[in-house]
C-alpha positions as CSV (number, residue, x, y, z in Angstrom):
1,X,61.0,19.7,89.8
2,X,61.8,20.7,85.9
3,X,59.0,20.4,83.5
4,X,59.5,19.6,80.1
5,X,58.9,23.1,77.8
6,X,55.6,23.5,76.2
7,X,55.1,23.6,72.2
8,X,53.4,26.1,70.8
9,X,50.9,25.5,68.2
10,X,51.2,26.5,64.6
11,X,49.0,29.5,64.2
12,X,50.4,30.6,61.0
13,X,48.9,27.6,58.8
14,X,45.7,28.1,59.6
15,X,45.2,31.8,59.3
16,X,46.5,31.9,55.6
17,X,43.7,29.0,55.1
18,X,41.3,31.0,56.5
19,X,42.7,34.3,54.3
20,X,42.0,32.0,51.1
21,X,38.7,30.8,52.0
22,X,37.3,34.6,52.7
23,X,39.2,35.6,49.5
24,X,37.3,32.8,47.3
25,X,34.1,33.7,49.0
26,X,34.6,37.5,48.1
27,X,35.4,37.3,44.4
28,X,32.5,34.3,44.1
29,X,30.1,37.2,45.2
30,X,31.7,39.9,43.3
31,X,31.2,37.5,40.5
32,X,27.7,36.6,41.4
33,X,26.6,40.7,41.4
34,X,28.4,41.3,38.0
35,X,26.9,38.6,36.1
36,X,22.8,38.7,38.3
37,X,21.5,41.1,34.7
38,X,22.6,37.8,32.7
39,X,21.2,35.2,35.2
40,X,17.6,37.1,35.6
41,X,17.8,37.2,31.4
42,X,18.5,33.9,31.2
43,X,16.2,32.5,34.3
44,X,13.1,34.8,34.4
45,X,11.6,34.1,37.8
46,X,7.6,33.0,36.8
47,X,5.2,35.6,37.8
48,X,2.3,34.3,36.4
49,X,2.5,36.3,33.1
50,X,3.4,34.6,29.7
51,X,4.9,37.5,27.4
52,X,3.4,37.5,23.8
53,X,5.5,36.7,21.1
54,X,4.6,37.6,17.5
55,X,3.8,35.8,14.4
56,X,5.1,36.4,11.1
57,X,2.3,34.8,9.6
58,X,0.0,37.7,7.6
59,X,-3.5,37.7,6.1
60,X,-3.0,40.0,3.2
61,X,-6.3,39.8,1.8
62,X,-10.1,37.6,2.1
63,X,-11.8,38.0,-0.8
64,X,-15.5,36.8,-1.1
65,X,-15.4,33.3,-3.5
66,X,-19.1,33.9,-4.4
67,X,-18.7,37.7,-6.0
68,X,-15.7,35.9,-7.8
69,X,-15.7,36.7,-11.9
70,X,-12.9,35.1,-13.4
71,X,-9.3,34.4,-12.4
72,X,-6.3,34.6,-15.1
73,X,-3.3,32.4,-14.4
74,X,-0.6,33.5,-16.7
75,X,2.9,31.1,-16.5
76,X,6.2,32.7,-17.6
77,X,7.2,31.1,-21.0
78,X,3.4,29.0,-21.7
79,X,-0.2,30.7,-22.6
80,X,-2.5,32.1,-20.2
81,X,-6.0,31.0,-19.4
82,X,-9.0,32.2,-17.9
83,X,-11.4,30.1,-15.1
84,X,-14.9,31.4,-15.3
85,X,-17.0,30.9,-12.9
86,X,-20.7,30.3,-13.4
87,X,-23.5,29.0,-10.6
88,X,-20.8,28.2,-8.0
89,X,-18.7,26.3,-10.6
90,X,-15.4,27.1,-12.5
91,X,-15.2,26.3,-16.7
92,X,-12.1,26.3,-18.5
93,X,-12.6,29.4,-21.3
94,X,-10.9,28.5,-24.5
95,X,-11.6,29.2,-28.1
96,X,-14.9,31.5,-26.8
97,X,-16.2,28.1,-25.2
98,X,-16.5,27.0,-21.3
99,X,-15.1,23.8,-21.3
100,X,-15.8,21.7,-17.5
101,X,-12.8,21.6,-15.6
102,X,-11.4,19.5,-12.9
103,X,-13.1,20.9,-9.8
104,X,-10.3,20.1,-6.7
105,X,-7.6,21.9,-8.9
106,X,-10.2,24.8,-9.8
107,X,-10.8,25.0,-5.7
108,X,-6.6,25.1,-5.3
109,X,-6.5,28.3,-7.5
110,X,-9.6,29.7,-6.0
111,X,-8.5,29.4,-2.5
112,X,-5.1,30.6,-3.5
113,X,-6.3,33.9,-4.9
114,X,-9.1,34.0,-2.4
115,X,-7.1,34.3,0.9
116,X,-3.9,35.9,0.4
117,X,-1.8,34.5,3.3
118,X,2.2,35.2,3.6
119,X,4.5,32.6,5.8
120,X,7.0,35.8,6.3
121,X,7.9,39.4,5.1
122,X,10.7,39.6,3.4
123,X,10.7,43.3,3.1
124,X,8.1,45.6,3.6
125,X,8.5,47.7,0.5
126,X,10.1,46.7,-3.0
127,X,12.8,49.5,-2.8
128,X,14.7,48.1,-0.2
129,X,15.2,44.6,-2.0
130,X,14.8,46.2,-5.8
131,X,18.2,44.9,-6.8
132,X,17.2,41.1,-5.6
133,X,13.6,40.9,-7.3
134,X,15.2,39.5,-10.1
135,X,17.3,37.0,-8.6
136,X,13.8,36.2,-6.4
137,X,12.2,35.1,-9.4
138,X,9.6,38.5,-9.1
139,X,11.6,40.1,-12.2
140,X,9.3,39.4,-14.0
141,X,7.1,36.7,-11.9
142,X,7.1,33.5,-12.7
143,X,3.3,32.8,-12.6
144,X,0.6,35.1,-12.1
145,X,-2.7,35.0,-11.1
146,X,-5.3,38.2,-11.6
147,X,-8.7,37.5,-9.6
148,X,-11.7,39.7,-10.9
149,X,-15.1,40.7,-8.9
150,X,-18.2,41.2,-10.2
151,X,-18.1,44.9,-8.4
152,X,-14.8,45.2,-11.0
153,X,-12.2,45.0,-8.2
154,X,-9.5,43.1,-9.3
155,X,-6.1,41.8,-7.4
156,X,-3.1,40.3,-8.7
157,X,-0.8,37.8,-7.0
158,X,2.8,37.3,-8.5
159,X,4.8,34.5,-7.4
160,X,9.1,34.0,-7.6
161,X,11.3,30.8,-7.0
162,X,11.4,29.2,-3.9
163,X,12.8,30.2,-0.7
164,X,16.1,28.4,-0.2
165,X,16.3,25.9,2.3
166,X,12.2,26.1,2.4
167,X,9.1,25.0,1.2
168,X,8.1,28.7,0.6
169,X,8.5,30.6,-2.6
170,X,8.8,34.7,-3.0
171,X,5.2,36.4,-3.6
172,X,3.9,40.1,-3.7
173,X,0.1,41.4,-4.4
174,X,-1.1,43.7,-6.0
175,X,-2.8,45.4,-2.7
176,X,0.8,46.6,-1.0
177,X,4.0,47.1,-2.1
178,X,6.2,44.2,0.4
179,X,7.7,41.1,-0.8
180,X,6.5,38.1,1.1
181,X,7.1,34.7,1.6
182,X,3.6,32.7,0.9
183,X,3.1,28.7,1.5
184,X,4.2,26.4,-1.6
185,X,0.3,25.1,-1.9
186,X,-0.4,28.7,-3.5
187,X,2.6,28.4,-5.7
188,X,1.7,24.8,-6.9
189,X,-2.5,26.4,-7.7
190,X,-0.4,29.3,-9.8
191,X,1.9,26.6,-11.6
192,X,-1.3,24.7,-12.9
193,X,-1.5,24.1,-16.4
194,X,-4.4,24.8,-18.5
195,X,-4.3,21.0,-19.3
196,X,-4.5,19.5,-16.2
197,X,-7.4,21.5,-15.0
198,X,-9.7,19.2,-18.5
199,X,-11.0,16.3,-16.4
200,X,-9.9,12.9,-17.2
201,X,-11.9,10.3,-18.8
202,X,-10.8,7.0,-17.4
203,X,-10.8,4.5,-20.0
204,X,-12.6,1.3,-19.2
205,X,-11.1,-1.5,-18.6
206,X,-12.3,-4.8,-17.7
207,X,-9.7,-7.4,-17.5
208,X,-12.3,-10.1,-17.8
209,X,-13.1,-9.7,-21.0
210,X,-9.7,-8.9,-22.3
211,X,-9.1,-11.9,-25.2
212,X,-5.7,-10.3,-26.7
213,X,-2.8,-8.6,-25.6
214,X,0.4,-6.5,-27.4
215,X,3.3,-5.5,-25.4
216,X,5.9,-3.9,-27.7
217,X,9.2,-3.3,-25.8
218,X,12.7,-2.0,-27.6
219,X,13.5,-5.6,-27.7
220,X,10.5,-7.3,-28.7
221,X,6.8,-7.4,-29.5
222,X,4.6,-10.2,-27.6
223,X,1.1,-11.1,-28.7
224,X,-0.7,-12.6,-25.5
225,X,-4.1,-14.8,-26.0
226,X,-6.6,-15.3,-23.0
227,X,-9.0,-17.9,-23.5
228,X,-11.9,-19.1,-21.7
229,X,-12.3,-22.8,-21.3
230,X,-16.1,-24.3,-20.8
231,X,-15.3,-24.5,-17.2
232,X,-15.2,-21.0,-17.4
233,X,-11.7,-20.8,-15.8
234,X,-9.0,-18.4,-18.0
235,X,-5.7,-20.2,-20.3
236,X,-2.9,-17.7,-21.1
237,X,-0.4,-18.3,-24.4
238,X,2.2,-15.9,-25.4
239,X,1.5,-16.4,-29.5
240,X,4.0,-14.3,-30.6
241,X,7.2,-14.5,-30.9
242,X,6.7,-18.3,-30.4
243,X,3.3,-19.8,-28.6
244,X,4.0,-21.0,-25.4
245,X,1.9,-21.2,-22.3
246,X,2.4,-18.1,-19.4
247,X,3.1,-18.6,-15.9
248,X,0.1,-18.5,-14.3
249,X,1.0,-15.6,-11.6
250,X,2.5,-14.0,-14.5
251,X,-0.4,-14.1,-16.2
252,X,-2.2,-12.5,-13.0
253,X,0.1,-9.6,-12.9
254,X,-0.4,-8.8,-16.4
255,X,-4.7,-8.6,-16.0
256,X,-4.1,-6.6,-12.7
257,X,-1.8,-4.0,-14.2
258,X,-4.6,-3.7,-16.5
259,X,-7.4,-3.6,-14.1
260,X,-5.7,-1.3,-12.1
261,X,-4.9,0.7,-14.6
262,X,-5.6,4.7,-14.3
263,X,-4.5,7.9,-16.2
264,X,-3.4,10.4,-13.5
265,X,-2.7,14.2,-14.8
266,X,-3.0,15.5,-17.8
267,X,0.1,17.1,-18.9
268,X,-0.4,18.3,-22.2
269,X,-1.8,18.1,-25.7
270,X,0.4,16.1,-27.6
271,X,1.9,17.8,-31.5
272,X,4.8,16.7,-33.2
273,X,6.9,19.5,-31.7
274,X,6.6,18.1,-28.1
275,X,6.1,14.3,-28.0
276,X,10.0,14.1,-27.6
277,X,9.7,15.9,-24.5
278,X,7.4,13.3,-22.9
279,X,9.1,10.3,-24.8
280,X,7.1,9.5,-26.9
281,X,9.7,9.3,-29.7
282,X,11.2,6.0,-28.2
283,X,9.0,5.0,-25.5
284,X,9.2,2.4,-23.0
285,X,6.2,0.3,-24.3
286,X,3.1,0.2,-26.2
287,X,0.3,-1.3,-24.7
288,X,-2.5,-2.4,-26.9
289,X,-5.5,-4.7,-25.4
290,X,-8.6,-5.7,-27.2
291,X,-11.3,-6.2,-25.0
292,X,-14.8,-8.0,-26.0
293,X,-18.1,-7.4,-25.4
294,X,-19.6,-8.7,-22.5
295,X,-20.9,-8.2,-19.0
296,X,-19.1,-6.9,-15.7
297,X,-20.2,-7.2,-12.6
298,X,-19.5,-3.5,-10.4
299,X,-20.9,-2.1,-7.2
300,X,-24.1,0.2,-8.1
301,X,-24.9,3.6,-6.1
302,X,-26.9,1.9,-3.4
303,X,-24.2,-0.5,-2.7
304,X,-25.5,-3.7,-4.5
305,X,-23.8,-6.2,-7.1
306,X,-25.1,-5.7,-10.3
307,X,-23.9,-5.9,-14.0
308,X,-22.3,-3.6,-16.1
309,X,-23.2,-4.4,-20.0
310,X,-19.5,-2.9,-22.1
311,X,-18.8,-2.9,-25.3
312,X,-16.2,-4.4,-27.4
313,X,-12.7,-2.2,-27.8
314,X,-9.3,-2.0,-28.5
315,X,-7.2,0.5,-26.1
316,X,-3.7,1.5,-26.9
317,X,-1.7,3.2,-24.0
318,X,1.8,4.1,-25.1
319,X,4.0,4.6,-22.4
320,X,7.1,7.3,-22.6
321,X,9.5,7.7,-20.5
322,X,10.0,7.7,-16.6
323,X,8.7,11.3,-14.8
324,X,10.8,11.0,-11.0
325,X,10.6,8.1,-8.9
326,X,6.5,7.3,-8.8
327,X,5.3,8.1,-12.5
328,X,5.6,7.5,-16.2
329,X,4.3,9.4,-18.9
330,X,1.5,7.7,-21.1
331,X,0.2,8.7,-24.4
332,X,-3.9,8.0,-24.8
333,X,-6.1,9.9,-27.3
334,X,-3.5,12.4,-28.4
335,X,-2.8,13.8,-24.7
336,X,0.3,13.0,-22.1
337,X,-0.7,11.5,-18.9
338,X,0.9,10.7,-15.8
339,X,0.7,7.3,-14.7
340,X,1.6,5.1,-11.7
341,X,4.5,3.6,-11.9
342,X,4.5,0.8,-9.5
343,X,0.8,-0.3,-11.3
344,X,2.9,0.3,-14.8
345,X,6.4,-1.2,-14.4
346,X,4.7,-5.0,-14.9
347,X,4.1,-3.9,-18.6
348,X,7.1,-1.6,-19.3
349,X,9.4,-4.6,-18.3
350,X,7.7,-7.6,-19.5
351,X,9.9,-10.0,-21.3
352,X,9.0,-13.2,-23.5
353,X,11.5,-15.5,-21.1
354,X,9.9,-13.4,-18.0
355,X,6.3,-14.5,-18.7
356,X,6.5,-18.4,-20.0
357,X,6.1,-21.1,-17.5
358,X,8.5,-23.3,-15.8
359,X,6.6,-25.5,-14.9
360,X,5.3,-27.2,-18.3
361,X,2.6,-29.8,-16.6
362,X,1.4,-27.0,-14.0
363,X,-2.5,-26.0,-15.8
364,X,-3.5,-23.8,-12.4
365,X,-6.7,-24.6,-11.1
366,X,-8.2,-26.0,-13.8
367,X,-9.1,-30.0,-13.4
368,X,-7.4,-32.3,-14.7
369,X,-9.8,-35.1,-16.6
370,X,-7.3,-37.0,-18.6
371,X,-3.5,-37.7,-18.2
372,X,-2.0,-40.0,-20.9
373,X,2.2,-40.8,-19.8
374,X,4.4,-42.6,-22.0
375,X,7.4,-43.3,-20.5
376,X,10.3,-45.2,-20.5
377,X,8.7,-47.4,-17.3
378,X,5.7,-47.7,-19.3
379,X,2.4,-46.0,-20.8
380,X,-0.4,-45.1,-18.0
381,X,-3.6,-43.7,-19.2
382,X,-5.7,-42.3,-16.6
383,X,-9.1,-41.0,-16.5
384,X,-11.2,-39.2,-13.7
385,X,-14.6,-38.9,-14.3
386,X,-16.2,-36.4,-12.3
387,X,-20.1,-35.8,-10.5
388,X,-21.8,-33.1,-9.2
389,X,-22.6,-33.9,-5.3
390,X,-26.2,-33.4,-4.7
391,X,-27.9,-32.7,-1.4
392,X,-31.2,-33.6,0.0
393,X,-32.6,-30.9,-0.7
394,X,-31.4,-30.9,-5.1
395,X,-28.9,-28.4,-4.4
396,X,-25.5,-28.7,-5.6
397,X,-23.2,-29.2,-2.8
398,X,-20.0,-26.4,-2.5
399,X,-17.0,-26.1,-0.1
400,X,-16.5,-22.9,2.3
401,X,-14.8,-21.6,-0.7
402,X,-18.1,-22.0,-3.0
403,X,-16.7,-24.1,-5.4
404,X,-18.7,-27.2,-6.2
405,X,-17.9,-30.4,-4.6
406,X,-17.3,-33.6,-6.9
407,X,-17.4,-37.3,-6.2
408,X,-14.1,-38.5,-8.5
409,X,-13.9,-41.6,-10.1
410,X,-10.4,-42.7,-11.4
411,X,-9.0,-45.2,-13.3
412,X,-5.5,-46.0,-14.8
413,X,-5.6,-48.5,-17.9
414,X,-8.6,-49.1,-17.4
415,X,-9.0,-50.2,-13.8
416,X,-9.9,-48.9,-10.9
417,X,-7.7,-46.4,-8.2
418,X,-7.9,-44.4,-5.2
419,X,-8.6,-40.8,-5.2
420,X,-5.9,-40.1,-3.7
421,X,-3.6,-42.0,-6.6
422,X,-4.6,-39.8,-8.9
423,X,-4.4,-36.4,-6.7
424,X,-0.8,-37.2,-5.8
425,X,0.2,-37.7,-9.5
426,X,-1.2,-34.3,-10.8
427,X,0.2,-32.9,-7.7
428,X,3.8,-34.2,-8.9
429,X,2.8,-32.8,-12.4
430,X,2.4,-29.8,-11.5
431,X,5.4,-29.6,-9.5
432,X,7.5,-30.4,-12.7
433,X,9.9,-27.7,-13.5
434,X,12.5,-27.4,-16.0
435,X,16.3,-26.9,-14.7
436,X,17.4,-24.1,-17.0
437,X,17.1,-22.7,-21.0
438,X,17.9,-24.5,-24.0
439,X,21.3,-22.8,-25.5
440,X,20.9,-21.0,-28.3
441,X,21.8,-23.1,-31.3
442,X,20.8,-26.1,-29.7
443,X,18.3,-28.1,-32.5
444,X,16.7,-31.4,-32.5
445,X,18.2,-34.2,-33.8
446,X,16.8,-35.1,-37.3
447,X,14.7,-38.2,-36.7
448,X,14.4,-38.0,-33.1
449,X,12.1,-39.8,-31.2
450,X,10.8,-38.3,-28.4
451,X,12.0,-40.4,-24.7
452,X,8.8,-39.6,-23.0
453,X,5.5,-37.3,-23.8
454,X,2.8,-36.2,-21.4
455,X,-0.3,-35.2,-22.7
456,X,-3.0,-33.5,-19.9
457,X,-6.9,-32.5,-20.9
458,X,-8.6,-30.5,-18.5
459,X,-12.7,-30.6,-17.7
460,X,-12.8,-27.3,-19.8
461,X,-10.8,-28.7,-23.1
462,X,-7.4,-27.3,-22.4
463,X,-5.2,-29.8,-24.2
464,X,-1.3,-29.3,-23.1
465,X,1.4,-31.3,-24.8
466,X,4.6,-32.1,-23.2
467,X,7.5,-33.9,-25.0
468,X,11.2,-34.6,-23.8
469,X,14.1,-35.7,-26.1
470,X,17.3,-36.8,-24.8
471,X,19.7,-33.5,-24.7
472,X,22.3,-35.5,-22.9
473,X,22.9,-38.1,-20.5
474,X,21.8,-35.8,-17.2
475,X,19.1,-33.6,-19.0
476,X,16.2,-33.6,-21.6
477,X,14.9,-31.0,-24.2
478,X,11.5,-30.6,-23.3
479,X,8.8,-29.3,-26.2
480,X,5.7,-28.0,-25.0
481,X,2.7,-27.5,-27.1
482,X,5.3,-27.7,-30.2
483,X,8.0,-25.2,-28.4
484,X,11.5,-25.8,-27.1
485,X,12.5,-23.6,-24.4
486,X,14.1,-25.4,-22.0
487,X,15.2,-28.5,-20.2
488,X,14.8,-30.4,-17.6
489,X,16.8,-33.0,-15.3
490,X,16.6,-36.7,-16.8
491,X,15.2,-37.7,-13.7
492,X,12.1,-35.5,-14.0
493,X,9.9,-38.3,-15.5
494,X,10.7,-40.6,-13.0
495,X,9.8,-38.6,-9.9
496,X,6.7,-37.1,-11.2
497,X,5.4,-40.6,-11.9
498,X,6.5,-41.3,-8.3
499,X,5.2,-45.0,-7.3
500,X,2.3,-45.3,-10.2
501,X,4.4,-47.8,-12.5
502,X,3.8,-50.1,-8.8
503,X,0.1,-49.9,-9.5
């Protein structure tokens, strides 16, 4: 019986797979021993042990502060000075006098001169970067500072421009011959001016007791009143260049620019050769506030309330030009300060149409006593009369906000109304606003009569005066106190009497 042949299987496939695999394998571990230096670099194996690695930081020099003499600071291009220092303290020495001096900046420059302590070494010897010293800023230095001992030792600190790309600036000492890199706090204590090391006087201001105000702008001059009424509560008019009542927030702004008021650094004495530089040769605004005399009320040392007696003044602040982003420069006494510019800006750009009111019948918290309407639907007189509520015990009742509470009696021509009457209408007064400026040449009609007046008297004997004339058939020119400004919808009358006329 035949069998079928048998098939031999395919050997040669599989060997020349198995040739490639060992191959691969072989230059994988050839590869592996060339490049093992590189992987142990890059992926120490941890023993245990962490390798020190150095610090470019250097402490040149520590000088005793309490042995310290004097220290010159000499600026290229200005005048040098000289800090003494006497029991612990440093004194500005100028014309053969010790003059006090700001104490933090004084500390700054001491420190600076005190503890000599580079960010980097540029080079450890001058020769090697002589032709650069120049271009560094150390050719000659741009601020100096020479620190004397009572023992006679002496060392000098130079300082360059800033390092690029930074906050370091070049440096070398008198004690070694290296250029170094030092931190930009010792450059700023170097670059101190004489000037700003005098202390500032804060002028005091009380915006309480300011009674007038002059803002002079580039396009106009405003006289402000403040009055106090016998309720005690404060009424703002803009008197100049027309009288006219201020917003009441405006208002607000104005007395806490004021109050917040502070000079920050002095910059300089002020002489006709420099007050362009700062300027003061067409400044921004000219702020002058007379201020009467009267009492304050401040915290004391022990933490108490208590009053402050001050003195009647007149301040004048004139305010330059803007120095970066945060600051202006402000003329006081005959010296250039920097001041704050977000406190500032509400004076710089103050306007006459920026500070009246819009809202003519709005007299802020002050209580209304008397409202006399004559309208078109008719003439209401109303009159609250207001008493004191008294307790069991005498005492004068208050709110939670400690304001004294009234019981109101109202009337309208005469008779009788609610409360509640009468608080809705001043609450629709004061919601009266007008819808936009009069244009310029508009004038009143010769022999006008006006369509409707509202006259308001508060419990303190503010008096306010508004009057509409007919502008058109959709608007009215309203006058207040005398003053046309602006106008209002024809409507207005109509909704702030609301449903009174049905009373």
């Amino acid at each position: 019986m035949q069998h079928p042949p048998k098939i031999a299987p395919k050997r040669g496939l599989r060997t020349r797979l198995r040739l490639l695999v060992v191959l691969a394998c072989l230059v994988l571990a050839a590869a592996f021993v060339l490049l093992l230096p590189l992987i142990r670099a890059r992926f120490p194996a941890d023993r245990g042990v962490v390798s020190p690695r150095g610090s470019a930081v250097r402490t040149l020099y520590l000088g005793d502060e309490a042995q310290l003499d004097s220290i010159t600071i000499s600026q290229l291009g200005a005048d040098s000075f000289t800090l003494r220092m006497r029991d612990g303290a440093a004194y500005l020495e100028r014309d053969g006098q010790l003059l006090e001096a700001d104490q933090e900046l004084a500390a700054e420059i001491i420190e600076a001169v005190t503890q000599v302590v580079m960010q980097d070494t540029v080079a450890e010897t001058a020769d090697e970067v002589s032709e650069h010293l120049a271009d560094m800023g150390l050719n000659p230095p741009q601020a100096s500072a020479a620190a004397r001992y009572h023992d006679g030792s002496e060392i000098t600190l130079e300082i360059g421009y800033t390092v690029p790309n930074t906050s370091y600036a070049y440096c070398r000492w008198s004690g070694g011959d290296g250029v170094f890199m030092c931190d930009s706090g010792i450059a700023d204590a170097l670059y101190t001016s004489a000037s700003r090391l005098l202390p500032v006087t804060q002028p005091t201001v009380a915006s309480s007791l300011i009674d007038r105000l002059t803002l002079e702008t580039p396009d106009s001059r405003m006289d402000i009143a403040f009055s106090a009424g016998a309720d005690g509560l404060i009424s703002t008019a803009l008197t100049a260049p027309y009288h006219y009542p201020l917003e009441g927030s405006r208002a607000s702004a104005l007395l806490t620019a004021l109050d917040s008021f502070r000079l920050g650094t002095r910059e300089a004495v002020l002489t006709p050769d420099n007050r362009a530089a700062y300027g003061f040769d067409a400044p921004l605004c000219t702020v002058t506030l007379h201020q009467a005399a009267g009492y304050t009320t401040v915290v004391d040392d022990s933490g108490q309330l208590a009053l402050d007696s001050r003195p009647e003044q007149t301040l004048t602040f004139c305010i330059g030009r803007a120095e970066g982003d945060y600051f202006y420069t402000c003329e006081y006494q005959g010296a250039c300060y920097l001041v704050s510019r977000f406190i500032v800006e509400t004076l710089t750009e103050a306007a006459p149409e920026k500070l009246v009111t819009r809202y003519p019948a709005d007299l802020g918290d002050a209580l209304i006593k008397d409202v006399q309407i004559d309208a078109p639907a008719g003439t209401f007189t109303v009159h609250a009369t207001r008493t004191e509520r008294v307790l069991p015990n005498n005492a004068i009742e208050t709110d939670q906000n400690g304001q004294t509470v009234y019981d109101t009696a109202v009337t309208l021509n005469g008779e009788p109304i609610g409360e509640d009457v009468f608080d809705a209408l001043t609450a629709r007064l004061r919601a009266l606003n007008v819808s936009g400026s009069l244009p310029p040449d508009w004038a009143l009609p010769e022999g006008a009569q006006p369509r409707w007046r509202i006259v308001l008297v508060t419990e303190g004997g503010v008096r306010r005066v508004v009057e509409a004339y007919r502008m058109d058939a959709f608007a009215d020119a309203l006058y207040v106190d005398g003053t046309a400004l602006h106008y209002a919808h024809s409507e207005a009358i109509d909704l702030a009497l609301g449903d009174l006329a049905a009373q």
